[in-house]
C-alpha positions in Angstrom: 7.0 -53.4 -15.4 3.2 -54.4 -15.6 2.3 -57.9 -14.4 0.5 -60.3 -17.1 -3.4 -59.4 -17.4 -2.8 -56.1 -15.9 -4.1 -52.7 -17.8 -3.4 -49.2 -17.0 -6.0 -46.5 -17.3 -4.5 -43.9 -20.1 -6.5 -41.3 -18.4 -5.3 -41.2 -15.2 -1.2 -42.1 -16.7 -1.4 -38.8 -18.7 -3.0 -37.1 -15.5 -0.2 -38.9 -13.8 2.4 -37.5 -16.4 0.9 -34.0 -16.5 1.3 -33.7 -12.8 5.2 -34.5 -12.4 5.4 -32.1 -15.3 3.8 -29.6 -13.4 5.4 -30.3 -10.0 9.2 -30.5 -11.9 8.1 -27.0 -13.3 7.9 -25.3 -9.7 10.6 -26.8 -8.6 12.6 -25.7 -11.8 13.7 -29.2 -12.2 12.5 -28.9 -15.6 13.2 -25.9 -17.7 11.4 -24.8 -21.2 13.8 -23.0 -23.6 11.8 -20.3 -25.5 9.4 -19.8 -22.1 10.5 -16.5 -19.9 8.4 -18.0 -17.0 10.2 -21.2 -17.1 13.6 -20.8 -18.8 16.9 -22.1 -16.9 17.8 -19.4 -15.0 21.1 -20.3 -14.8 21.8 -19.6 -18.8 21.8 -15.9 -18.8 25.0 -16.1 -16.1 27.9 -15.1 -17.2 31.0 -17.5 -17.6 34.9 -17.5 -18.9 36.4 -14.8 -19.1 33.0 -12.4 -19.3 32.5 -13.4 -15.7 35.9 -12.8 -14.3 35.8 -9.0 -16.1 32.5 -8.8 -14.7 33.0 -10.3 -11.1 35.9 -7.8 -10.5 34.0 -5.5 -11.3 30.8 -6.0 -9.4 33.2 -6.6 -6.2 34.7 -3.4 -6.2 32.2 -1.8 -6.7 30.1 -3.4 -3.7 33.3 -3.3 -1.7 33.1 -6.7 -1.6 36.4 -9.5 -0.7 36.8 -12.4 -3.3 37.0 -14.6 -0.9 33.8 -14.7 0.9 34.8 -16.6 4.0 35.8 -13.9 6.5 32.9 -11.9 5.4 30.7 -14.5 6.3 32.0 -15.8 9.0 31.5 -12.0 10.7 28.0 -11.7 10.1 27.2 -15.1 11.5 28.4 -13.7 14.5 26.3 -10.5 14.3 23.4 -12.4 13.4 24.2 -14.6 16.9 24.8 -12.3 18.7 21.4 -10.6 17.7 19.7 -13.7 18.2 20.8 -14.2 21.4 20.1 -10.6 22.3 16.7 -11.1 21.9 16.7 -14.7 23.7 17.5 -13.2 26.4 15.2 -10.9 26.9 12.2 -13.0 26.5 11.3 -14.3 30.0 8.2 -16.1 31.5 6.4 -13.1 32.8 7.9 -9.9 30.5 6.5 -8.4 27.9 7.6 -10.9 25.9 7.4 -14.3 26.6 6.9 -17.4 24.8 4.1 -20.7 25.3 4.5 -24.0 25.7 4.5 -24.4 21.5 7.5 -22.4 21.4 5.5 -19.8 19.3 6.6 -15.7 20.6 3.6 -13.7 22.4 4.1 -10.0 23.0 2.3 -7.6 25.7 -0.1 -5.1 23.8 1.9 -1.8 25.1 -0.3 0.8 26.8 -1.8 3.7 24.9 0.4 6.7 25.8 -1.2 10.2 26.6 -1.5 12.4 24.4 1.3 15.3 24.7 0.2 18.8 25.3 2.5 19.8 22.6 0.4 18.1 19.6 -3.2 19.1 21.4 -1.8 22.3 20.3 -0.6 21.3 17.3 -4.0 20.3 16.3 -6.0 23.0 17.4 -3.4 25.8 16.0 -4.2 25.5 12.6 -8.4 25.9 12.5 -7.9 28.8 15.0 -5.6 30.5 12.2 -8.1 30.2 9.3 -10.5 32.9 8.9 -14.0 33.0 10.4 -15.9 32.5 6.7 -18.9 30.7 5.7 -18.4 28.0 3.6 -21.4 29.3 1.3 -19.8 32.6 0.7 -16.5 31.4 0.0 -18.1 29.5 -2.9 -20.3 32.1 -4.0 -16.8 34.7 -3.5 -15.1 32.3 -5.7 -18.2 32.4 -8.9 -17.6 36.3 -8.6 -13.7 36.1 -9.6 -14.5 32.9 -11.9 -18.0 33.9 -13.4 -17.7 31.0 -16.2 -17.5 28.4 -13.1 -21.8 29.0 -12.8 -21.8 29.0 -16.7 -20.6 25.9 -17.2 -23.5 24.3 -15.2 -26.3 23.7 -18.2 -29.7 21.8 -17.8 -30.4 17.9 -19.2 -32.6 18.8 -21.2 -29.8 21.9 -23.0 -32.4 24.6 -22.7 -31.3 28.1 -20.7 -32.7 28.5 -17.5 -35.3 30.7 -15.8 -33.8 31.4 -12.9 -32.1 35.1 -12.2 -30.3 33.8 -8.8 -28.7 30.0 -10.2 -25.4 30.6 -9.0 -27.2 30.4 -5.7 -28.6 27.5 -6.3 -25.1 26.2 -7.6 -23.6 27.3 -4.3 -26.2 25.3 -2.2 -26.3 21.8 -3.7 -22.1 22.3 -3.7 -22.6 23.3 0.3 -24.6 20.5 0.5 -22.7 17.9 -0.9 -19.1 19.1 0.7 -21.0 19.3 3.8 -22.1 15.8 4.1 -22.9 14.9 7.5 -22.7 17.8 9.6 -24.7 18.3 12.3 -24.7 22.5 12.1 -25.8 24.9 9.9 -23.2 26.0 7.2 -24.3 29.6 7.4 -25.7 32.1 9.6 -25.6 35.0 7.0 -28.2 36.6 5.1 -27.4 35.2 1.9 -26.2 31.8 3.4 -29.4 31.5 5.2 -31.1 30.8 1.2 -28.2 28.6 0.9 -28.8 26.3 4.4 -32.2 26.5 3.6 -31.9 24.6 0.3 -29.3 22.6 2.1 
């Protein structure tokens, strides 16, 4: 109730209003009908006799007891026992330990060495591949494919000038899969016109 010679500001009642709405949304205490958001979700369950055809069902198929109880009752116990599993094994000075906020800190584990086994590992598969520049495997592959250097065209759509373009092609390729490296790509004859444009 509002005193005598009291007024309320409309403004900040349908703020007011707006905002319960909004709160009794998220916390589904309010539900709109035709909204998929903010429906009920408790309409689409299933009740009478659709629910006992269904819940039968659903139970034997999860392997599930209709009486929930005992099923319950065992997995609290795992989930204690767990719990105290892994009280116990947090002490002052282990690896994991705990402050005066309650709040869990664990040891950062030590970097392990590396195994001789995956050194190996590593290593065995660039010994296996075959000693080959990477120039000539590009300019190998524009001999078995020789539309792969057609397809390259100038802007301006005129034919080029140049008898050795597949060369070319091959270096600025070289160049750009070779970002970064600090050795030459080639130490053949033909690869040296390649690093050199490189």
């Amino acid at each position: 109730m509002i005193n005598p010679g009291c007024t309320v500001d409309r403004n900040a009642s349908v703020f007011c209003v707006l905002e319960m709405f909004h709160t009794g949304l998220e916390h589904r205490d309010i539900f709109a009908a035709v909204s998929d958001r903010w429906s009920d979700p408790r309409a689409g369950l299933l009740t009478g006799a659709r629910r006992a055809e269904a819940k039968t069902t659903a139970l034997g198929a999860l392997e599930l007891p209709e009486d929930p109880d005992d099923l319950l009752a065992r997995h609290t116990a795992d989930l204690d026992a767990a719990w105290r599993a892994v009280s116990d094994g947090i002490v002052p000075d282990g690896p994991v330990g705990s402050d005066a906020d309650g709040r869990l800190h664990v040891a950062r584990d030590d970097a392990r060495d590396t195994p001789p086994s995956l050194i190996d590992l590593r290593n065995r598969p660039g010994a296996m591949l075959p000693g080959v520049d990477l120039p000539e495997v590009i300019l190998e592959v524009m001999t078995e494919y020789p539309a792969f250097a057609g397809a390259f065209t100038a802007v301006s759509g005129g034919n080029t000038r140049l008898a050795d373009l597949h060369v070319s092609i091959a270096a600025l390729l070289t160049v750009v899969a070779s970002h970064g490296r600090k050795r030459p790509v080639s130490d053949s004859a033909e690869g040296g016109a390649v690093r050199a444009l490189a």
